[in-house]
C-alpha positions as CSV (number, residue, x, y, z in Angstrom):
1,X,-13.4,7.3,-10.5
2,X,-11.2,5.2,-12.5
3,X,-7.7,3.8,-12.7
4,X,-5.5,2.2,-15.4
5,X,-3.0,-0.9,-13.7
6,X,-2.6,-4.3,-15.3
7,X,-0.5,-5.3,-17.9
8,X,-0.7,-4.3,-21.7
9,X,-2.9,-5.3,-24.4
10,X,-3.3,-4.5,-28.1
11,X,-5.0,-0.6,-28.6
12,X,-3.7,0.3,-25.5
13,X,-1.5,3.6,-24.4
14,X,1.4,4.4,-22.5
15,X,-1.2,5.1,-18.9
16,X,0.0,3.1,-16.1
17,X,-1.6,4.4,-13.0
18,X,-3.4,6.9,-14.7
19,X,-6.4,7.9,-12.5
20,X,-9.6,9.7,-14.2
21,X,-12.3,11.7,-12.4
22,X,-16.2,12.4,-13.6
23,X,-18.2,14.6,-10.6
24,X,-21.2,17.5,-10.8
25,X,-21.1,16.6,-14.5
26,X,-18.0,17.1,-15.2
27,X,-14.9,15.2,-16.6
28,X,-12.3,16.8,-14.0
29,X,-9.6,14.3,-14.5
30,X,-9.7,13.2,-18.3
31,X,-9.0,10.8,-20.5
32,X,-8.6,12.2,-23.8
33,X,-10.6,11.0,-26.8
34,X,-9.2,10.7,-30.5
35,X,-5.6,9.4,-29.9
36,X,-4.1,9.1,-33.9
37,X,-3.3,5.6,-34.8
38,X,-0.6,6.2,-37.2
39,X,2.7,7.3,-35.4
40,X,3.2,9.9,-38.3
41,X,0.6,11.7,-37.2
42,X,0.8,14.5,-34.6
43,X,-2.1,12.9,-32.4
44,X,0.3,10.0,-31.6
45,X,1.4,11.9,-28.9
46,X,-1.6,11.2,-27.0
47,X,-1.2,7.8,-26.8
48,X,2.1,8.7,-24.7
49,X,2.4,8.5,-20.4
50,X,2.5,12.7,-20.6
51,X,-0.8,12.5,-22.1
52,X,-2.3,11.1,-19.1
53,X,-2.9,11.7,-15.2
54,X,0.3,9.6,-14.6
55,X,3.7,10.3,-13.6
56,X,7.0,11.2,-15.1
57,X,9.9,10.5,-14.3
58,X,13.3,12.8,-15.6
59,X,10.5,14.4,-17.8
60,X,10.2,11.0,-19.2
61,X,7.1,9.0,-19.2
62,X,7.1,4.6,-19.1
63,X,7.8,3.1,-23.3
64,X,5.3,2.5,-25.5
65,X,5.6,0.9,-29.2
66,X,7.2,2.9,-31.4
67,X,4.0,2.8,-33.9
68,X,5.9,0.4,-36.4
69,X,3.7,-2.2,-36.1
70,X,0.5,0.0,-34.9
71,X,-0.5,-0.1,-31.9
72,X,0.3,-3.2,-30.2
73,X,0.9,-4.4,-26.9
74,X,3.7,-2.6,-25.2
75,X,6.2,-4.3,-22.2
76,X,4.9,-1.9,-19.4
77,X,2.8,-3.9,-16.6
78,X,1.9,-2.3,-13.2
79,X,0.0,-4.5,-10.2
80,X,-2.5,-3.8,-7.5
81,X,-0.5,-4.3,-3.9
82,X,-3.6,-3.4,-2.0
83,X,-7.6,-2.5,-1.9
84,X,-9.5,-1.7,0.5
85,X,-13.4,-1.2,0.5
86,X,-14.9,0.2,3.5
87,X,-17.7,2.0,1.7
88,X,-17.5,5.9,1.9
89,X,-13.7,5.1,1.9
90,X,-12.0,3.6,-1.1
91,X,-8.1,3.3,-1.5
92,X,-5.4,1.1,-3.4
93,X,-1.4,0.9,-4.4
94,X,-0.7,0.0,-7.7
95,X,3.4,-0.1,-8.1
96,X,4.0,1.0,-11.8
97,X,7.6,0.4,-11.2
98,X,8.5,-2.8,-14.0
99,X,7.0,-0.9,-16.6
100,X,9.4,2.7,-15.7
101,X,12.6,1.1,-15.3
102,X,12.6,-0.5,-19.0
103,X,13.7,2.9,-20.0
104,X,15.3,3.9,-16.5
105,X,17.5,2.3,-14.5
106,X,17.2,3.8,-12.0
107,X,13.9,3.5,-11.4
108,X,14.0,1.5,-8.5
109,X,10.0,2.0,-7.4
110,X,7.5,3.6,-8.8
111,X,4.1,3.5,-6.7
112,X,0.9,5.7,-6.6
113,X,-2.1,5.4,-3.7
114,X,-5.3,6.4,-4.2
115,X,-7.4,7.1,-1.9
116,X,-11.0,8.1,-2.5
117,X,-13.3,9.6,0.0
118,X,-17.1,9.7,-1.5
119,X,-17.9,11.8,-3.3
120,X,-15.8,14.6,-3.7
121,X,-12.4,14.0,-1.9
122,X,-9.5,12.0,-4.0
123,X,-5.8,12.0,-2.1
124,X,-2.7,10.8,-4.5
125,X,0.2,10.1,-2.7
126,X,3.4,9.6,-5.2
127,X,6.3,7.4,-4.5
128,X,9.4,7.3,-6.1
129,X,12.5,5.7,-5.3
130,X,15.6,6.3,-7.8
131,X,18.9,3.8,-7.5
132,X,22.2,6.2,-7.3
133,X,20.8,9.1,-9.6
134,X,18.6,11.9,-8.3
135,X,15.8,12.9,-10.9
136,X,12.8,15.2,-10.8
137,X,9.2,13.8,-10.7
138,X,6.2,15.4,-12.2
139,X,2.3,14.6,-11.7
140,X,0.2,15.6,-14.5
141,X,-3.7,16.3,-14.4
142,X,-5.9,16.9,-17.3
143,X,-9.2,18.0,-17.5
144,X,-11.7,17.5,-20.2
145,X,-10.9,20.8,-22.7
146,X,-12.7,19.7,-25.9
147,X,-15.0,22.5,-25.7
148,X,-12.4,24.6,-24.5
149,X,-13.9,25.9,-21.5
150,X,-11.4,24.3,-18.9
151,X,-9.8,27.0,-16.4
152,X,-6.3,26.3,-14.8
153,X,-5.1,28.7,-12.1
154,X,-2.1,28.1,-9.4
155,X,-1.1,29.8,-6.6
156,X,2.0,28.6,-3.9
157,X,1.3,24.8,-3.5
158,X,-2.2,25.5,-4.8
159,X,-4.2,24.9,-8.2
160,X,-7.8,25.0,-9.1
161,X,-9.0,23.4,-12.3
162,X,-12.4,25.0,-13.5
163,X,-15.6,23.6,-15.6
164,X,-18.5,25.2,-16.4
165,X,-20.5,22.8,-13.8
166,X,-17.9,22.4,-11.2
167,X,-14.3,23.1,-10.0
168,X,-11.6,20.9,-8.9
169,X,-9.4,22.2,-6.0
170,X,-5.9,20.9,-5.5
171,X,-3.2,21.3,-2.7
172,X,0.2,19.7,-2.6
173,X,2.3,18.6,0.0
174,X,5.9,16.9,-0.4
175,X,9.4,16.1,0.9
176,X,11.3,17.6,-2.5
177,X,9.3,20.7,-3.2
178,X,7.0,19.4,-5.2
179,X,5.1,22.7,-6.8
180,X,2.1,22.8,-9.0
181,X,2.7,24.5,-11.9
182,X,0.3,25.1,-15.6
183,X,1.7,23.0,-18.4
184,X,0.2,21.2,-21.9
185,X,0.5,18.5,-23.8
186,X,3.5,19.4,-26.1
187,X,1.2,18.8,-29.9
188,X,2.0,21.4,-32.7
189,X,-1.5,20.7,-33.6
190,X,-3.2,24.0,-32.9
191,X,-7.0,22.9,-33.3
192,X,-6.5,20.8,-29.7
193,X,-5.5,22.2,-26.8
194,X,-5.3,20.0,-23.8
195,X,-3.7,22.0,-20.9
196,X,-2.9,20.6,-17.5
197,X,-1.7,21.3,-14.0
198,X,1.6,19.4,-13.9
199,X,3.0,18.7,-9.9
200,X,7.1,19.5,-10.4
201,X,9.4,18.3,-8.0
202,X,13.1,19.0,-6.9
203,X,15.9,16.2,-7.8
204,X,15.8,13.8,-5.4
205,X,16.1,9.9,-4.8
206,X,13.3,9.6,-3.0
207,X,10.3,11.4,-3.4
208,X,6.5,11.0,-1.5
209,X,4.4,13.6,-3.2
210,X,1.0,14.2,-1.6
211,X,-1.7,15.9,-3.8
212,X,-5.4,16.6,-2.2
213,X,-8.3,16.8,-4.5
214,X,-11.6,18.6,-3.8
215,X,-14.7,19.0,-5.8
216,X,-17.3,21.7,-5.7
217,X,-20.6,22.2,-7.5
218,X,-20.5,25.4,-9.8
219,X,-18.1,27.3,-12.3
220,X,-17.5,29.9,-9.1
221,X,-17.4,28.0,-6.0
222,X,-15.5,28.3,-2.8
223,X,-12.3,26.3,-2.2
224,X,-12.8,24.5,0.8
225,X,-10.4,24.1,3.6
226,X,-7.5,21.2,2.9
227,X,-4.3,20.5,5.4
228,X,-1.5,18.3,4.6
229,X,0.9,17.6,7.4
230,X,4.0,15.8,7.8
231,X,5.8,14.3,11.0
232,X,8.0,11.9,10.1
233,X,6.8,8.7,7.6
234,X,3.0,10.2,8.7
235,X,1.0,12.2,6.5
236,X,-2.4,14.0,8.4
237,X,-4.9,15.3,5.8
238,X,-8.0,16.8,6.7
239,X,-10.5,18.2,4.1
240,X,-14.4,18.0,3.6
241,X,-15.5,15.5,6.9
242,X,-12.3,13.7,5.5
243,X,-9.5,13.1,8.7
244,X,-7.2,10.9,7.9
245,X,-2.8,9.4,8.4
246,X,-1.1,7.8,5.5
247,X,2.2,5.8,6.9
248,X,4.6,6.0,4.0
249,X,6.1,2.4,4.1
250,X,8.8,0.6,1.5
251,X,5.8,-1.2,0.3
252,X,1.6,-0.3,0.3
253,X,1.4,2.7,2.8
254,X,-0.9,2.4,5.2
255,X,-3.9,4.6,5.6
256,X,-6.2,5.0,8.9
257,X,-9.6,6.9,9.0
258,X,-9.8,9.0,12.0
């Protein structure tokens, strides 16, 4: 598992809290390979926030150079709030929120908590907070498609993304009707394809969107069991020996193992 926070550097792209994914083999969360460095050409658009497992926000992802200049450093910074290592579990905040708001003011926080459960649990819990507009949020996950053998399927607040060596199953739980739902990166190139599951929400000011991700070993295997409850500020997920609460705070939720 990996995860893009920090602040910006020269060659970089437009992936704050971008989380990536490799299990049974497979690249289940991807970061994509063979982003153009000229602006004029069409792969540019990979270098872009809805390229990546991020977040966007009105349909809109964080700036990023306009490609004048190449590809320097951009303005966008996000920061780790909290990590915790207590071996099998693994989770951290990282608030993404100085790096939306250049291009929306009303971003007022933009924050993302991972927690992983090894070695084949990952939760994602989105929050957003707008100022006095309400605006959708979307959630975008990629896999690896450069052999073109990635399978997307949704069903109700359910997806499953599918690899030769290993499936990932994915169940989502919100307060604004957030809905998985198959999408793509918008290219006119038509020799890559890189689909995706994209998480859509209602308008809202205030958004905490709860995705649940489970592994499995093989092309054809089982979803396994995954509840997401809410009562209140508390969130109780229980998948795969994983029973857990995240307490939605104004700052880092906090998250207790049961």
């Amino acid at each position: 598992v990996a995860f893009k926070s920090g602040g910006p550097a020269n060659h970089e792209h437009a992936d704050r809290n971008h989380i990536m994914w490799k299990h049974h083999g497979e690249r289940l969360l991807n970061d994509h390979v063979g982003a153009a460095y000229d602006r004029r050409h069409e792969g540019w658009k990979m270098r872009g926030t809805r390229a990546h497992n991020a977040v966007l926000l009105d349909g809109k992802g964080h700036p990023y150079v306009d490609g004048i200049e190449g590809t320097n450093d951009s303005k966008a910074y996000a920061n780790i709030l909290q990590y915790e290592d207590h071996g099998e579990h693994v989770w951290w905040t990282s608030d993404a929120s100085s790096s939306y708001i250049l291009d929306n003011y009303h971003a007022h926080q933009v924050l993302r908590t991972v927690l992983f459960a090894k070695p084949d649990v990952i939760v994602v819990m989105d929050q957003v907070r707008f100022r006095y507009r309400p605006q959708t949020v979307d959630a975008r996950f990629y896999p690896d498609n450069a052999d073109t053998e990635a399978g997307l399927s949704v069903k109700g607040n359910t997806f499953t993304i599918s690899r030769p060596k290993a499936q990932l199953h994915g169940l989502v739980a919100s307060d604004t009707n957030a809905r998985p739902r198959k999408a793509r990166l918008e290219m006119d190139d038509e020799e890559r394809n890189f689909p995706c599951i994209e998480v859509h929400s209602d308008e809202a000011l205030t958004h905490h969107i709860v995705t649940v991700l489970v592994s499995t070993k093989g092309a054809k295997s089982r979803a396994p069991k995954i509840t997401v409850e809410q009562d209140g500020d508390i969130w109780n997920i229980e998948t795969r020996g994983l029973k857990a609460t995240i307490r939605a705070t104004t700052r880092e939720p906090q998250i207790t193992i049961i």
